[in-house]
C-alpha positions in Angstrom: -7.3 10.7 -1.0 -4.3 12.6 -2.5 -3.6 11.6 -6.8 -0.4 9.8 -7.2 0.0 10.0 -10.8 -1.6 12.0 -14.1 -2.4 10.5 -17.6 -4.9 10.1 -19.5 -6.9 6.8 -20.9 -6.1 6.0 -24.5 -8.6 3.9 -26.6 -8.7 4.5 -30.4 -8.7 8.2 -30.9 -10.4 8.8 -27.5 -7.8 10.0 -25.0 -9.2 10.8 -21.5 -7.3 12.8 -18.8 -7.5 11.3 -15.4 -5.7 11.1 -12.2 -4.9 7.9 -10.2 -5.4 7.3 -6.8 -4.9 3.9 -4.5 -7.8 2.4 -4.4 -6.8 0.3 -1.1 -5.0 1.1 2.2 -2.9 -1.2 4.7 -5.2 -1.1 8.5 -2.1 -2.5 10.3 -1.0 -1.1 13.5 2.3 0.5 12.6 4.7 -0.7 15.0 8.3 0.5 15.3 11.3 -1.2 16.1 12.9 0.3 19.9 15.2 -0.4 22.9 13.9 -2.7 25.1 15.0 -1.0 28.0 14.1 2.3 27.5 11.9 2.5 24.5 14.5 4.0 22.2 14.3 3.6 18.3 16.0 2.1 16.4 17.7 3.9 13.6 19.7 1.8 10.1 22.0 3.7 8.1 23.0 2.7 4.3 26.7 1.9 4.7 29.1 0.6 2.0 29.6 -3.0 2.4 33.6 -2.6 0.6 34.8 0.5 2.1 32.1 0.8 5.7 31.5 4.5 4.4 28.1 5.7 4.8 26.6 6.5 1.4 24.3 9.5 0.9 21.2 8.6 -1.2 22.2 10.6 -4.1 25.2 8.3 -4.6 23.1 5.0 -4.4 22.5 3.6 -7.7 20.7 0.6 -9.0 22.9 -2.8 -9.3 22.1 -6.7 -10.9 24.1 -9.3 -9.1 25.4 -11.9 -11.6 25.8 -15.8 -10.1 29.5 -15.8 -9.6 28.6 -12.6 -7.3 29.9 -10.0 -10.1 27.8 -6.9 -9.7 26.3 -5.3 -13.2 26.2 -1.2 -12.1 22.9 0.2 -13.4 23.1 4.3 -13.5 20.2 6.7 -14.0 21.7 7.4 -17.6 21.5 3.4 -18.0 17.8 3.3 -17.0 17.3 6.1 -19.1 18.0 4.4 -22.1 15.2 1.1 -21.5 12.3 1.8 -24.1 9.4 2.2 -21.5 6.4 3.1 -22.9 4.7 6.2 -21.9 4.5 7.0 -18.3 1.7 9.3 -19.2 -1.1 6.9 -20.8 -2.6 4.2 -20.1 -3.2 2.3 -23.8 -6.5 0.6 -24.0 -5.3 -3.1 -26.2 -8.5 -5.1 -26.4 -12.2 -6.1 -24.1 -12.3 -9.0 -22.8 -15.0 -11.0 -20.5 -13.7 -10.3 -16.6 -14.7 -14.1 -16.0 -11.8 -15.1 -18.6 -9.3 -13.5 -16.4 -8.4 -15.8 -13.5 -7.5 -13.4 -10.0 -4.3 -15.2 -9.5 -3.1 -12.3 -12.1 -4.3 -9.2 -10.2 -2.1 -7.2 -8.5 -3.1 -3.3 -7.1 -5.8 -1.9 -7.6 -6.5 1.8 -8.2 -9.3 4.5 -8.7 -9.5 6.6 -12.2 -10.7 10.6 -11.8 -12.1 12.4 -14.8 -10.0 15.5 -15.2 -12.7 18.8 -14.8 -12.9 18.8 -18.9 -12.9 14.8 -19.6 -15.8 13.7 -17.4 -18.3 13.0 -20.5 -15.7 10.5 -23.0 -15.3 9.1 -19.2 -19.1 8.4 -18.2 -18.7 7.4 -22.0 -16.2 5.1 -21.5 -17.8 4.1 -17.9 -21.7 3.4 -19.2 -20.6 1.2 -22.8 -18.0 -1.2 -20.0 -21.2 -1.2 -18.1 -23.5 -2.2 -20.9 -21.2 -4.6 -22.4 -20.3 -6.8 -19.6 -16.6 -6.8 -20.3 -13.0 -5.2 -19.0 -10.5 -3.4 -21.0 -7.2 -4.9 -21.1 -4.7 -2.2 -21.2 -0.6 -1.3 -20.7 0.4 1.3 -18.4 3.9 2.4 -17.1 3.8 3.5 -13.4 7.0 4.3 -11.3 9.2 3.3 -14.6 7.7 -0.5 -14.7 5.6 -1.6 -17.4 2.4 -4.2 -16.5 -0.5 -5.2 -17.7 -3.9 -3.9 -16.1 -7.6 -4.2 -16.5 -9.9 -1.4 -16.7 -13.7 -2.0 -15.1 -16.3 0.0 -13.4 -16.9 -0.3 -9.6 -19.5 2.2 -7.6 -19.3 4.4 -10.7 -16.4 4.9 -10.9 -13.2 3.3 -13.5 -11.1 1.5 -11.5 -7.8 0.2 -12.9 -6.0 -3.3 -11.3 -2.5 -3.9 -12.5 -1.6 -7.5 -13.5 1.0 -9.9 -12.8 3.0 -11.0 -16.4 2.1 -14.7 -17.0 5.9 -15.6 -16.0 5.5 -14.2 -12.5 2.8 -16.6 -11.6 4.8 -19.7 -10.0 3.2 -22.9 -11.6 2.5 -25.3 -8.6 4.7 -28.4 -9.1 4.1 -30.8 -5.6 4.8 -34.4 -5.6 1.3 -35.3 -5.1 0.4 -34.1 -7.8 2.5 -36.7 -10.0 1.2 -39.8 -8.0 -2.4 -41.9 -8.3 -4.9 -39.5 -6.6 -6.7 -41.3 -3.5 -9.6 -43.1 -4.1 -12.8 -41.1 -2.7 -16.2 -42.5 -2.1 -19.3 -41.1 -2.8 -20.2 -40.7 0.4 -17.2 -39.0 1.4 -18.1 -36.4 -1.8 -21.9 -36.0 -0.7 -20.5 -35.4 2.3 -18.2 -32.4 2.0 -21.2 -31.1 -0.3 -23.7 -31.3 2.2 -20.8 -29.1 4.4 -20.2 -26.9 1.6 -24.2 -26.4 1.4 -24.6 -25.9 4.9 -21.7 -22.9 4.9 -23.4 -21.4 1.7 -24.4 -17.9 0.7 -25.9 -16.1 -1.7 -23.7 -13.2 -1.9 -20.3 -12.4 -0.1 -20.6 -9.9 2.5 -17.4 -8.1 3.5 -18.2 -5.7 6.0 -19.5 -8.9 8.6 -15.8 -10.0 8.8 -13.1 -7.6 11.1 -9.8 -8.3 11.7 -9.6 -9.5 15.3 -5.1 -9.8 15.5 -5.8 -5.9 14.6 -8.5 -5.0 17.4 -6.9 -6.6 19.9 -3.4 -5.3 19.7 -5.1 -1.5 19.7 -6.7 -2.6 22.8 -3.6 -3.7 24.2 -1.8 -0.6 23.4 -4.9 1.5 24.0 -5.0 -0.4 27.7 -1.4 0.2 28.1 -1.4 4.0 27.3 -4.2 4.9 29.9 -2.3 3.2 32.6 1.1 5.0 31.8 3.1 2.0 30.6 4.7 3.7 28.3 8.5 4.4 27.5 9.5 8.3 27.2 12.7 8.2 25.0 15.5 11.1 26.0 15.2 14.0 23.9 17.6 13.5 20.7 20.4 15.9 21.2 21.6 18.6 18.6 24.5 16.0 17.2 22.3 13.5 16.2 21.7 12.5 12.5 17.9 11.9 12.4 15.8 14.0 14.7 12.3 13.3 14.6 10.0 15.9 13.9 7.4 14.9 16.6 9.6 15.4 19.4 11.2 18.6 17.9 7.6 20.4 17.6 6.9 18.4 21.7 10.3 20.1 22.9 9.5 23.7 21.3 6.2 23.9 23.2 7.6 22.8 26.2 10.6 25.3 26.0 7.7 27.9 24.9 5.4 27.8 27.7 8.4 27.9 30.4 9.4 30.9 28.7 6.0 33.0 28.9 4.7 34.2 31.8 0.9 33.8 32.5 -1.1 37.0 32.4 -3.1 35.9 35.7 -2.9 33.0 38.6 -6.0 31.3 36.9 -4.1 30.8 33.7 -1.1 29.8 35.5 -3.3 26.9 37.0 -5.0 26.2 33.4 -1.7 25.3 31.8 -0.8 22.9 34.5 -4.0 21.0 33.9 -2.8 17.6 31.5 -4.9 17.4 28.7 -7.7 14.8 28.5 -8.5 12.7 25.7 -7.3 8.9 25.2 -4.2 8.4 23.6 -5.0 5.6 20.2 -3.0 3.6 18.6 -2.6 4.8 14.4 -3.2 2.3 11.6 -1.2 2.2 8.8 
């Protein structure tokens, strides 16, 4: 895992240097979007909807569209100015019971690192969240937005899990919901406890469930890569905007071993030889 951000934990006068890493990753396939045809990719550019110029990214800034379709310009000076708290520290407010929290409110989760000389206040911090059953509540700024998180132990480690502000949780407003419930029978309640008991388990156990959409589609591609039906793009000439680095490094070794000239016949034969191996699908 690479860190993605350094702070340090703030709680009374305790302040406990950490870095922050993602606690989850996305398994997807990554698929990109290509030419039918001739499995060519295709490539967006960030255009000026006024004048049709194409706008380098330095010259993008950050804009509020207003309902009669008036655009509020935001500049980096502007954003400047917003009192965000620290970026650095992540301020420890109050413990709380995790059962009073309900999930709707979580949001990403990440791991916390003890710095080399903060791992004791952090075991500290770690063993009394432990011993008293409960989560800190805290406020942190990451990537210059401000949230709520929790603080809680998980396989020894702090783990912090941003949360959603009250106001971004959609209240569920359906018509049902304002006319006479149904009337249901007892029966019909033992029922759909009796399935409920059946379908039971003590604990939850993740790792018995896999993602079958996921397996299949890296079959599929897997299936379709050992029996060559695959698109080779054209190499991107010299004039294009984007040139993929892949196919840059794929085009030097070819130009490379055209250019040298094998010491003996059996090397010359060698080199001629594809290379073995499968060809797999990544996940995102």
């Amino acid at each position: 895992m690479r860190s993605m951000w350094k702070g340090s934990v703030s709680f009374g006068l305790v302040s406990i240097p950490i870095q922050l890493y993602a606690a989850t990753e996305n398994k997807n396939v990554s698929l990109r979007q290509v030419h039918e045809s001739d499995g060519g990719r295709i490539q967006y550019k960030r255009f000026c909807t006024i004048d049709g110029e194409e706008v380098p990214y330095a010259e993008i800034a950050k804009g509020y569209e207003l309902p009669d379709g008036e655009m509020v310009v935001l500049t980096d000076e502007d954003m400047s100015e917003l009192p965000l708290a620290s970026s650095r520290a992540i301020d420890v407010l109050e413990f709380v019971p995790l059962e009073s929290i309900d999930p709707i409110h979580f949001d990403k989760t990440y791991y916390l690192e003890p710095q080399k000389n903060a791992v004791k206040p952090y075991v500290v911090l770690r063993d009394a969240l432990q011993k008293a059953s409960h989560v800190a509540i805290a406020k942190v700024a990451i990537r210059q937005r401000e949230t709520l998180a929790i603080l809680r132990v998980h396989s020894d480690v702090l783990m912090m899990t941003t949360m959603l502000w009250p106001d971004e949780v959609r209240v569920p407003d359906f018509g049902f919901l304002h006319d006479d419930p149904p009337q249901v029978r007892p029966q019909e309640l033992t029922m759909a406890g009796s399935l409920i008991d059946s379908l039971s388990e003590p604990v939850f156990e993740h790792e018995k469930y896999t993602d079958s959409y996921r397996e299949a589609l890296e079959a599929m591609i897997e299936a379709k890569a050992a029996g060559n039906e695959t698109a080779k793009p054209k190499a991107v000439g010299a004039k294009a905007d984007v040139v993929d680095l892949m196919e840059a490094l794929q085009a030097s070794v070819s130009e490379a071993k055209k250019s040298r000239k094998p010491a003996t016949a059996k090397k010359a034969t060698a080199a001629k030889k594809p290379a073995s191996g499968k060809r797999t699908p990544k996940s995102a």
